[in-house]
C-alpha positions as CSV (number, residue, x, y, z in Angstrom):
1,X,-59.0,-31.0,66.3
2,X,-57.7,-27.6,65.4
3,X,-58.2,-26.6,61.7
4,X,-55.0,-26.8,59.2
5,X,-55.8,-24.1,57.3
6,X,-53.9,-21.2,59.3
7,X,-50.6,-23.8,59.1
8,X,-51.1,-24.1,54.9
9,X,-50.3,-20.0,54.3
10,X,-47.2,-19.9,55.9
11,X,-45.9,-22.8,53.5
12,X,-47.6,-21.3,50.3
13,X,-45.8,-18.3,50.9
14,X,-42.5,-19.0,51.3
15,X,-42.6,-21.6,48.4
16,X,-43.6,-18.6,46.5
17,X,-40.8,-16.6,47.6
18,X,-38.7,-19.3,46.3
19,X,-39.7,-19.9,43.3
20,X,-40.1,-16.0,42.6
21,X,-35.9,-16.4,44.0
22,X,-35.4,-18.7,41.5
23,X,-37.3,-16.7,39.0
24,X,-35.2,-13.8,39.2
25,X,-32.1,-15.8,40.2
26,X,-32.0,-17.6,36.2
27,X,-33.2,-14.0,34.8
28,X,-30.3,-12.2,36.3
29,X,-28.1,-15.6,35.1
30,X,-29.3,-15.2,31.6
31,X,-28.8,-11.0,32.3
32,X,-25.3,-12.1,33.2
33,X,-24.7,-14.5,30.0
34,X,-26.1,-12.2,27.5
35,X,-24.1,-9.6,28.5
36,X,-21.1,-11.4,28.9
37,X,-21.5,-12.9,25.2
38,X,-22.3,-9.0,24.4
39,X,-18.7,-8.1,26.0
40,X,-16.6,-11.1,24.2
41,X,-18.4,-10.2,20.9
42,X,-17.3,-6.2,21.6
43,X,-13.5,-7.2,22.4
44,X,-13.6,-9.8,19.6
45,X,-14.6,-7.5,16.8
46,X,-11.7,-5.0,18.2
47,X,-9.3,-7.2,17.9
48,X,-10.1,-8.3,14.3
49,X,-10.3,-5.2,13.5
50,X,-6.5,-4.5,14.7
51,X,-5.4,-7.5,13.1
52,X,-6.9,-6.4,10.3
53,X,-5.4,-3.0,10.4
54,X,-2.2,-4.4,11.2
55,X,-2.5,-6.0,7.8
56,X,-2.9,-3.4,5.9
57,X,0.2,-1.4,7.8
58,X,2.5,-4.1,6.6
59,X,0.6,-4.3,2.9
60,X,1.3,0.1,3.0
61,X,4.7,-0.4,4.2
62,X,6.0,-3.2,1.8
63,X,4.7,-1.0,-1.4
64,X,6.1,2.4,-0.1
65,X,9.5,0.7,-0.3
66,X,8.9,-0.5,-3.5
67,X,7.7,2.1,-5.5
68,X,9.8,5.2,-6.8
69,X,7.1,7.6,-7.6
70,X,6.6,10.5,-4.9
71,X,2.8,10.8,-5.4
72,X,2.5,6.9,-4.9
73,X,5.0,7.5,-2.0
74,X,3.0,10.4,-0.6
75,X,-0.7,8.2,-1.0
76,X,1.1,5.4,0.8
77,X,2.2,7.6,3.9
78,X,-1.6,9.2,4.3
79,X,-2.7,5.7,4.3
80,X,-0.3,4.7,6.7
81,X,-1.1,7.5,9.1
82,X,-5.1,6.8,9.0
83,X,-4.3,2.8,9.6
84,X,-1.7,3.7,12.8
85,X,-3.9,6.1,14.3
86,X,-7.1,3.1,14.0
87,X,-4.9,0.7,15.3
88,X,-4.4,2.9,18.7
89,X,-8.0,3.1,18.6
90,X,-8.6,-0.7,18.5
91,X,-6.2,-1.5,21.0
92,X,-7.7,1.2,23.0
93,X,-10.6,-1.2,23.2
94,X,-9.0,-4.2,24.1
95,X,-9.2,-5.0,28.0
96,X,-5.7,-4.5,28.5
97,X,-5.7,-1.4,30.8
98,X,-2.9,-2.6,33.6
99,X,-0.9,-4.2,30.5
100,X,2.3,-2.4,29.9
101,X,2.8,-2.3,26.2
102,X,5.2,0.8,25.7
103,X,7.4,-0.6,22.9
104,X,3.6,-1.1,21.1
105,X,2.5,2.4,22.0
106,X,5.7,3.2,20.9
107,X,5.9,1.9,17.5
108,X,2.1,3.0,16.5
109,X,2.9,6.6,18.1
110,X,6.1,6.6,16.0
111,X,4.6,5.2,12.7
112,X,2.0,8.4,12.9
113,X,4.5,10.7,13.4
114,X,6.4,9.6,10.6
115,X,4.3,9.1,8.4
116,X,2.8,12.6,9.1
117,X,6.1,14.1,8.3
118,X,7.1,12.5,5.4
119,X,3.7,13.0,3.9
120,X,3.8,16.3,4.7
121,X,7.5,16.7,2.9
122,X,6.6,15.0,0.0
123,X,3.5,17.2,-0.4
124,X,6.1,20.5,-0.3
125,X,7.8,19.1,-3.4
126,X,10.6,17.8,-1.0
127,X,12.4,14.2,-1.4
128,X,12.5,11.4,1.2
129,X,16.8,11.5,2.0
130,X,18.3,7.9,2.8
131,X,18.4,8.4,6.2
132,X,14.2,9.1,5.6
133,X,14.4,5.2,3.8
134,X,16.7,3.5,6.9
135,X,13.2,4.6,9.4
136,X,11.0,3.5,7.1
137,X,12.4,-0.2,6.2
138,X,13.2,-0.6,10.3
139,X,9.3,0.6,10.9
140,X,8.4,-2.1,8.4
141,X,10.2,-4.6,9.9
142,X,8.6,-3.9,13.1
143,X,5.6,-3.8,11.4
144,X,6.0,-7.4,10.0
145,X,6.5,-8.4,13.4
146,X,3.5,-6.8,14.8
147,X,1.0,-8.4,12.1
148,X,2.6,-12.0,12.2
149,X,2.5,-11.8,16.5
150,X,-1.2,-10.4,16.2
151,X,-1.9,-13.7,14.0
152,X,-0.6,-15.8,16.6
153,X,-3.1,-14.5,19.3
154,X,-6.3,-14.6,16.5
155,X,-5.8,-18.1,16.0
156,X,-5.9,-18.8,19.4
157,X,-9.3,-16.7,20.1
158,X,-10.6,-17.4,16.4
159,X,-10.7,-21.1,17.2
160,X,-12.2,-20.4,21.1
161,X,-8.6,-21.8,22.7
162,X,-9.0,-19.1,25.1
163,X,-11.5,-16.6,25.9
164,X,-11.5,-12.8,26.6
165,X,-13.9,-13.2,29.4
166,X,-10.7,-14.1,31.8
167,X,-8.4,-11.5,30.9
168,X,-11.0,-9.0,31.4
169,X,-11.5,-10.2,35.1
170,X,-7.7,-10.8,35.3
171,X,-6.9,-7.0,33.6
172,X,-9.8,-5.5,35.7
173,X,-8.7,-2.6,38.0
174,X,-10.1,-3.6,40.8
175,X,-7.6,-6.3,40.7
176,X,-4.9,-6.6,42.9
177,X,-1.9,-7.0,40.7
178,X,-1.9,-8.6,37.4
179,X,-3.2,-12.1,36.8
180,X,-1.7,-13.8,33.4
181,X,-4.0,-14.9,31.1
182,X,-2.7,-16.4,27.3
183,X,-4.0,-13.4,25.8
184,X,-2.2,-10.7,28.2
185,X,1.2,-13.2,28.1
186,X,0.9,-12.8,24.4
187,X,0.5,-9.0,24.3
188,X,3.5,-8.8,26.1
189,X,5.2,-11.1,24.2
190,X,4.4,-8.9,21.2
191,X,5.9,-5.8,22.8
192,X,9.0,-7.2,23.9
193,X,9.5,-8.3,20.3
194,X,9.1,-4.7,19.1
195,X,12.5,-2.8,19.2
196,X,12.9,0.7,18.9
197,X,13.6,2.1,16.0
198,X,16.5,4.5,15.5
199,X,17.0,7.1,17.7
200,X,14.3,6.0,19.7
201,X,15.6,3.5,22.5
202,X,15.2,5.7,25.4
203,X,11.8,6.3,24.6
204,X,10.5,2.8,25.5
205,X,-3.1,-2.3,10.4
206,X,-13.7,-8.8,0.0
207,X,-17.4,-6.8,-4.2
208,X,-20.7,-7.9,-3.2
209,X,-21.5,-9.8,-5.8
210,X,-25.4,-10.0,-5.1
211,X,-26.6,-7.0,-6.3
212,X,-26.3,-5.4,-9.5
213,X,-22.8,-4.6,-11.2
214,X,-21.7,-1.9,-13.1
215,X,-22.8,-0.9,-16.5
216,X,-20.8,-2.6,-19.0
217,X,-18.8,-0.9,-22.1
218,X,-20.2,-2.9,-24.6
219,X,-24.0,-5.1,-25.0
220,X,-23.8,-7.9,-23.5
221,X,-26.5,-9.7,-25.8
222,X,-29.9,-9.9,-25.5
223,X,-32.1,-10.4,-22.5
224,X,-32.6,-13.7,-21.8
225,X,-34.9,-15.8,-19.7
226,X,-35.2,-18.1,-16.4
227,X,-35.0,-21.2,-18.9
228,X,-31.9,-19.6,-20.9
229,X,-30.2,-18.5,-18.1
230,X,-30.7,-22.0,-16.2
231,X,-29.6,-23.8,-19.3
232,X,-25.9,-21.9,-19.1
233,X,-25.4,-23.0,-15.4
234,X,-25.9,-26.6,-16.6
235,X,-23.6,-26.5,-19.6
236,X,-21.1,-24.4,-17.7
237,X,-19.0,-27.1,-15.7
238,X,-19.4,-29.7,-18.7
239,X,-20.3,-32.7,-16.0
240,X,-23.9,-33.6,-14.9
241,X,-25.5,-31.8,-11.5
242,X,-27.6,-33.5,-9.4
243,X,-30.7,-32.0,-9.4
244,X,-32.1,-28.7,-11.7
245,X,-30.5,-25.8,-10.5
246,X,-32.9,-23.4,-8.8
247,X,-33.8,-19.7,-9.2
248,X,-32.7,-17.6,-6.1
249,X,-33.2,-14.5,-7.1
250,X,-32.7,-11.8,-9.6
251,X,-30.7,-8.3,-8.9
252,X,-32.7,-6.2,-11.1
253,X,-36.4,-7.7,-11.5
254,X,-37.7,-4.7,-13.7
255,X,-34.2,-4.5,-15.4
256,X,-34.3,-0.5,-14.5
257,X,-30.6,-0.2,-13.6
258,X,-29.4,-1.3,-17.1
259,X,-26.4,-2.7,-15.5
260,X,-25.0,-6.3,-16.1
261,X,-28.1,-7.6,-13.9
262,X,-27.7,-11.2,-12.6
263,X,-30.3,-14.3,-11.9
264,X,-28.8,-16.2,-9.6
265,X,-29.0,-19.9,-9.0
266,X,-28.3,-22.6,-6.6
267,X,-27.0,-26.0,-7.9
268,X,-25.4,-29.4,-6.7
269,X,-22.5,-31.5,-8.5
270,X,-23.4,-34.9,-8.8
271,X,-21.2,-36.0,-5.1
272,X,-23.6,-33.3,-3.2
273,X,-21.4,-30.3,-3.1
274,X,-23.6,-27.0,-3.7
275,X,-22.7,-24.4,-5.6
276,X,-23.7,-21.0,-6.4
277,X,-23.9,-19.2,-10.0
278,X,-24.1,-15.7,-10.9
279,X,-25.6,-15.5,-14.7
280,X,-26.3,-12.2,-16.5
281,X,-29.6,-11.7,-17.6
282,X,-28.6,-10.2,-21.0
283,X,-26.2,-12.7,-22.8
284,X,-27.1,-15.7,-20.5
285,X,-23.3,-15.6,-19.2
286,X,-22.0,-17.1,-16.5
287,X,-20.5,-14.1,-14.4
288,X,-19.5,-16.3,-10.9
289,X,-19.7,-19.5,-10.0
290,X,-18.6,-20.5,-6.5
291,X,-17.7,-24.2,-4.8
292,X,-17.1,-23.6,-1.3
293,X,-15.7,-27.4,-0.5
294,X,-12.7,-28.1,1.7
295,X,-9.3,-29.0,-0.1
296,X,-7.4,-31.6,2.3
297,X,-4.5,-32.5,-0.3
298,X,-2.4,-31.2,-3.1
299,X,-1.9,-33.6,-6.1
300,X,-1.8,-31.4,-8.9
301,X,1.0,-28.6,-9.3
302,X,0.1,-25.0,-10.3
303,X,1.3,-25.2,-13.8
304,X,-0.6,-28.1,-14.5
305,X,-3.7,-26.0,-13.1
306,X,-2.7,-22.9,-15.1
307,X,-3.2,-25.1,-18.3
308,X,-6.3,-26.7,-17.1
309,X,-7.7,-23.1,-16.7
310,X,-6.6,-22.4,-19.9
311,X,-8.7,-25.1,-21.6
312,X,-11.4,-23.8,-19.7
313,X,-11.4,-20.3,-21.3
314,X,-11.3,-22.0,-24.3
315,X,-14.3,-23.9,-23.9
316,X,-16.1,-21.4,-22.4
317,X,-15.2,-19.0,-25.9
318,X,-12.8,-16.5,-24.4
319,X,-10.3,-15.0,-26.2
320,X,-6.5,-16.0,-26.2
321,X,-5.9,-15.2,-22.4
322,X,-2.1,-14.6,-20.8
323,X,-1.1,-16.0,-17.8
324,X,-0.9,-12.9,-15.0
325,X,-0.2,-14.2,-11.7
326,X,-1.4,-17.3,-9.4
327,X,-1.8,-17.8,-5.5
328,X,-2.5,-20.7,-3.3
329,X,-5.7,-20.1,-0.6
330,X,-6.6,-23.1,1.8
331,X,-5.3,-26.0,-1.0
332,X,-7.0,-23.8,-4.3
333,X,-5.2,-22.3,-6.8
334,X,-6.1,-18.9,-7.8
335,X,-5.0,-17.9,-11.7
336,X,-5.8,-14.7,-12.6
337,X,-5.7,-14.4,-16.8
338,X,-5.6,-11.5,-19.3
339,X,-6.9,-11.5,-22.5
340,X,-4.7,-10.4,-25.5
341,X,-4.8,-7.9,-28.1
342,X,-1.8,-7.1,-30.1
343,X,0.7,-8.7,-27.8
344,X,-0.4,-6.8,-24.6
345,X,-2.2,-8.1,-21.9
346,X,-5.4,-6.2,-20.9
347,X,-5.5,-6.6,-17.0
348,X,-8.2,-4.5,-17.1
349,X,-10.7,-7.3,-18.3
350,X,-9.1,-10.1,-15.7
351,X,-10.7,-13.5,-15.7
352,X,-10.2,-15.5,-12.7
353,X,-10.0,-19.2,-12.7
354,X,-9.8,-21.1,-9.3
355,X,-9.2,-25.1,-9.0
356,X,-8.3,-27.6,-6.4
357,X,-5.0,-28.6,-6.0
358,X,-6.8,-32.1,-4.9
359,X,-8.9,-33.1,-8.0
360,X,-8.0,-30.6,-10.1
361,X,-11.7,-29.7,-11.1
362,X,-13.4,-26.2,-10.8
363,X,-14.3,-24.5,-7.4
364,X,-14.6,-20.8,-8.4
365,X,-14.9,-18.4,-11.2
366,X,-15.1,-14.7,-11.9
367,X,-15.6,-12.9,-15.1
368,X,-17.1,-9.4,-13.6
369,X,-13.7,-7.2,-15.0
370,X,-14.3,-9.0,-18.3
371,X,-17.9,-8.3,-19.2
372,X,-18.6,-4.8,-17.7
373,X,-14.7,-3.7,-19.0
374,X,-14.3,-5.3,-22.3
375,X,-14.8,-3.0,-25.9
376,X,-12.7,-2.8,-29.1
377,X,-10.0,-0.9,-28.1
378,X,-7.0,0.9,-30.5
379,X,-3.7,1.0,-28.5
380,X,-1.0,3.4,-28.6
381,X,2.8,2.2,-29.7
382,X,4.7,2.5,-26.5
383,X,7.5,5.5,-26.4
384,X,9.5,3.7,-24.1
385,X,11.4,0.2,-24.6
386,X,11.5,-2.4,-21.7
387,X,14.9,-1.3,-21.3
388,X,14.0,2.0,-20.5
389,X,11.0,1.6,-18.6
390,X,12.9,-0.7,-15.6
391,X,15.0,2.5,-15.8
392,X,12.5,4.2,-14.0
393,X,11.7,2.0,-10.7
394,X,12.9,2.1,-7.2
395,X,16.7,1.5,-7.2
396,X,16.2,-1.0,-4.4
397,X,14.4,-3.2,-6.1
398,X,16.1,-6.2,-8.6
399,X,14.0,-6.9,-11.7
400,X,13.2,-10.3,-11.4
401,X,11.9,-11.2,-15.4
402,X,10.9,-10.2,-18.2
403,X,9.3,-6.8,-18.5
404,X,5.4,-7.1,-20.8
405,X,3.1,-4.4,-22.2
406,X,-0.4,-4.2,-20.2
407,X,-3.5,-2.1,-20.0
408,X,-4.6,-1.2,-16.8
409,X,-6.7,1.4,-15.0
410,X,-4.7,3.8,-12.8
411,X,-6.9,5.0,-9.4
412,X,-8.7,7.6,-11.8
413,X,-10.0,4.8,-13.6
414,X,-8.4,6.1,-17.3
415,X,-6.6,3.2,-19.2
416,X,-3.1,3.4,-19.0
417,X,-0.4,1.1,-21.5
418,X,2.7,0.3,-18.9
419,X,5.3,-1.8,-19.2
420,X,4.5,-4.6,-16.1
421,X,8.0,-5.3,-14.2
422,X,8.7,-8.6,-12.1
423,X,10.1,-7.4,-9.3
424,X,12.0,-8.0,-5.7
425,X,12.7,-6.3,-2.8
426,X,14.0,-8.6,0.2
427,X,12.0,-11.3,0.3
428,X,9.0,-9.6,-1.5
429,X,7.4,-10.2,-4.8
430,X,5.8,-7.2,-7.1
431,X,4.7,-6.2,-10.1
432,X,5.6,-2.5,-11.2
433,X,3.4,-0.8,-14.0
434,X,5.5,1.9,-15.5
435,X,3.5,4.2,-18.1
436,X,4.8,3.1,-21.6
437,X,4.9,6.9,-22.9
438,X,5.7,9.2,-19.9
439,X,7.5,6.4,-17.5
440,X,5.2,7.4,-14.3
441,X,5.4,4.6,-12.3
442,X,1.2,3.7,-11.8
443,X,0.6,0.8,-9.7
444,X,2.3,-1.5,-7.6
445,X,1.0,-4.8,-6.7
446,X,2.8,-6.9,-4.4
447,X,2.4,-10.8,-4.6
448,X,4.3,-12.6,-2.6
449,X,6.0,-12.5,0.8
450,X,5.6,-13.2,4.1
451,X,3.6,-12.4,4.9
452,X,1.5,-12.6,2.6
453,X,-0.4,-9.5,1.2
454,X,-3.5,-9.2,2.2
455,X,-6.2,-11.1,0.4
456,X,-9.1,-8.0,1.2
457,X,-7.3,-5.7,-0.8
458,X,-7.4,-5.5,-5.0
């Protein structure tokens, strides 16, 4: 009988030729999967960061036509010519190369132009003419449209509805033609929507609260220890927690920075929820708390929450607070409060108060403006009435209340006592600080719209 072994070496070797095919066939698989999860991250973080640039466009644009100061004016414009120009960088990213998008090539290219030239007049001493205002308020329109349309597309890729992976093979030049994808039908969408502005139709954008804080005006207290410290986060919420809360960490061991240093602590409420506190080593106060539990209904209205806060701060041993301004995030009600001195309301030392609209009990806090800002301050005697101050704001806007004296920091940081003016322009909500002695109009804060101002920004 002839021997077997000669038949055996044939079979060995192509069964390792296999599996050394199959070896490198699921390598270059996983090659192909990482680097396809590599590209959908890349175009993913581009677009947020349009969307997110298109957000602060439309927060630039609906301040510049608020205010009526020309160095506000001329801060606005530079802003708006940094965020245009990223936004062309962004969407330069994007796999979009065989989209047409001319009317959204057209408005970025025109929004940096203008805003170049305006910025540039204002800086010669010059004044923005009416027919400077009718391109500006049709720019913003068209830059309301562009944020809201951009929203439309993240909440379809936010939420993994559709994927960049196909319009990147249906945008790809090798392609024949254009294959539609939701993404690309969008896009296009969003430049038909955009019209040209005047004289243009034939030419067819968050404070890390783990590390230490600034140095505060005025002594907190005394150091305090793990115990002490622990001790605050339990009596804080005024109803029993689960379990001890425990020691995390501590943002300035050797206490070195002589800042308002924090321990911080994790804790549970009594149903489960965990929560997170922020308590400053000297003084023992709580600086933050945070309760990052889903609101599904709205059974208490905001003034009833604006007095529930209230009756917090009291517990708690703040002083008399005012009532500054309130907006509604995902079913919580954020209340931001002043405390008072002599009748004006110092927004420099905000306390911020936030409840669900559900149950009405406490899901975040934040005291940081209060403790590192607070000191015993002697106010001036405004020069200017109420009367007087409004006197001194954008004639397109329509005082919508009451004007009040408040403290606030202007962008130098230097304390300022304005006069803060309800305001309205179109559908848009603000609040106008005019100085109280010299009537310079110092900040502008918008509140309400839609959209909605950003909730990154100050």
């Amino acid at each position: 009988m002839r021997p077997q072994r000669g038949v055996v070496w044939p079979y060995l070797l192509l069964s390792a030729a296999l599996i050394g095919a199959l070896g490198f066939g699921w390598y270059q698989t996983r090659l192909n999967r990482q680097y396809a999860l590599e590209i959908e991250n890349k175009y993913m973080s581009a677009f947020h960061k349009l969307k997110w640039t298109s957000e602060n466009i439309e927060e630039r644009f609906a301040n510049l036509m608020a205010t009526n100061n020309p160095r506000l004016q001329e801060s606005l414009l530079a802003d708006l010519r940094v965020f245009s120009a990223q936004a062309v960088e962004h969407m330069a990213v994007l796999p979009l190369l065989t989209v047409d998008t001319p009317r959204i090539q057209q408005f970025l290219n025109t929004l940096r132009e203008r805003s170049d030239e305006y910025h540039y007049k204002l800086s010669q001493g010059e004044l923005l003419t009416e027919a400077d205002w009718q391109q500006l308020a049709e720019l913003r329109k068209q830059a309301v449209v562009f944020e809201e349309q951009l929203s439309n597309v993240l909440g379809l890729v936010g939420n993994n509805v559709i994927r960049w992976r196909d319009t990147v093979r249906a945008t790809s030049p090798m392609q024949s033609g254009m294959a539609e994808t939701p993404i690309t039908k969008s896009v296009l969408e969003l430049d038909e929507a955009l019209a040209a502005p005047p004289g243009e139709e034939n030419a067819l954008a968050a404070g890390d609260v783990t590390g230490p804080l600034k140095r505060p005006r005025t002594d907190p207290g005394p150091r305090v220890d793990e115990a002490t410290a622990r001790e605050a986060v339990k009596q804080f919420l005024g109803e029993p927690l689960q379990e001890e809360p425990v020691l995390t960490g501590n943002s300035d061991p050797a206490d070195q920075g002589k800042t308002l240093s924090l321990y911080f602590f994790d804790a549970r409420k009594a149903d489960g929820t965990p929560l997170n506190f922020g308590v400053s080593i000297h003084g023992g106060h709580v600086i933050y708390m945070i309760d990052g539990r889903p609101v599904e209904a709205k059974n208490f209205t905001p003034e009833q929450l604006i007095e529930k806060a209230r009756e917090r701060l009291q517990q708690w041993g703040y002083p008399p607070v005012t009532f500054v301004s309130a907006v509604e995030n995902d079913g919580t009600l954020v209340m931001d409060f002043a405390p008072l001195q002599d009748g004006v309301a110092i927004e420099t030392d905000l306390i911020r108060v936030m409840m669900a609209m559900d149950k009405g009990d406490l899901v975040g806090f934040d005291a940081k403006s209060y403790w590192i800002n607070r000191y015993d301050r002697t106010l001036p005697a405004p020069r200017l009435s109420a009367k007087e101050a409004i006197q001194h704001i954008s004639p397109r806007l329509q005082v919508d209340g009451e004007p009040v004296l408040a403290l606030i920091a202007d962008r130098k940081d230097n304390e300022r006592l304005t006069w803060r003016i309800p305001a309205r322009y179109e559908d848009q909500q603000y609040r106008i600080y005019v100085d109280a002695t010299t009537g310079e109009e110092v900040e502008i804060r918008r509140m309400a719209g839609d959209p909605a101002a950003p909730m990154n920004e100050g």
